[in-house]
Structures are given as C-alpha cells and as structure tokens.
C-alpha positions as CSV (number, residue, x, y, z in Angstrom):
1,X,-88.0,-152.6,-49.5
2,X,-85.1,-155.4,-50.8
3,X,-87.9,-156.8,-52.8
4,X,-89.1,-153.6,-54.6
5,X,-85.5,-152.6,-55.2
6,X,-84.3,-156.0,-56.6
7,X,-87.6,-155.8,-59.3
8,X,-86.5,-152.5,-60.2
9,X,-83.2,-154.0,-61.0
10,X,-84.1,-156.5,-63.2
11,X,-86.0,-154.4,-65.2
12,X,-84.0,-152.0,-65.5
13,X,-81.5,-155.2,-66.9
14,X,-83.8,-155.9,-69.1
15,X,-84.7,-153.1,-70.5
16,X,-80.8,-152.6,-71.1
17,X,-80.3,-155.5,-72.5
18,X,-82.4,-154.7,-75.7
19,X,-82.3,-150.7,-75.8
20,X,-80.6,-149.6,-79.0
21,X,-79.9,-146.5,-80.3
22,X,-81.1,-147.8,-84.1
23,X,-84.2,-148.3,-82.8
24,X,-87.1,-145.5,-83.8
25,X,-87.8,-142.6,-81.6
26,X,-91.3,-144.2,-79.7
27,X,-89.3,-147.3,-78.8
28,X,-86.4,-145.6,-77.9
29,X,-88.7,-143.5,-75.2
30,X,-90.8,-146.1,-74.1
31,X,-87.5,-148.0,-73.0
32,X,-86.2,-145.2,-71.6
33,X,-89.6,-144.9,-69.9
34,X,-89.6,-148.6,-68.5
35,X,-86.2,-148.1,-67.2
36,X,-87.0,-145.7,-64.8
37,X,-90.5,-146.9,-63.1
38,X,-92.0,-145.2,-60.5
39,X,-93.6,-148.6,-59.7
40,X,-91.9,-152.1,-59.0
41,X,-93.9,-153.8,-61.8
42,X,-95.1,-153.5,-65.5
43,X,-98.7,-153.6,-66.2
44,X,-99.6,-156.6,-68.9
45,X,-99.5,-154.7,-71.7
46,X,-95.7,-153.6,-70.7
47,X,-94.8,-156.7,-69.9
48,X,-95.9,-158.2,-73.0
49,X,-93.9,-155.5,-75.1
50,X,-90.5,-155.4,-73.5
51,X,-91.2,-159.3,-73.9
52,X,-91.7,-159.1,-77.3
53,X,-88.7,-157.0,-77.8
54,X,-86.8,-159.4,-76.0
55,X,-87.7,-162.2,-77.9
56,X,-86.5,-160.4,-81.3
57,X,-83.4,-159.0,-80.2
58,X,-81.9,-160.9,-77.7
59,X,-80.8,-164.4,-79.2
C-alpha cells in the first residue's frame, strides 16, 4: 500500500510541477486528469506526454 501511495505522489508532483493555467483547455484537463489516477502508474503513451511536457517547461 506505501508503494502505491508513494507513486501516486510523485505524479501528482510532477504533474504540478508543469500544470499552468496559460496552457490550452485539453492540456489543462489532461493534467488535471493525470493528477488524480485511479491507478498507481501511467500507461506509455502518458508517460511519454507528461515527459514531454516536462522536458519543455521545466528547465
């Protein structure tokens, strides 16, 4: 249980960590959507877009 609570913690971190309100609408939701899972992972393709947005905003 430690372990699927700490994962949800870092996401939701990360997810906080790029969220902006000048973002569009559709990122804006999909954030909001990652930061609340109902899982203790991202699939691939999630994984590979919070990445991305990481990779732009966070310097």
């Amino acid at each position: 249980m430690q372990v699927i609570c700490n994962a949800c913690g870092g996401l939701y971190l990360r997810v906080n960590r790029v969220y902006s309100g000048a973002f569009e609408e559709s990122v804006q939701k999909f954030l909001e959507m990652l930061g609340q899972p109902k899982r203790a992972y991202l699939t691939g393709l999630e994984e590979k877009v919070l990445s991305l947005l990481e990779l732009k905003i966070i310097p």
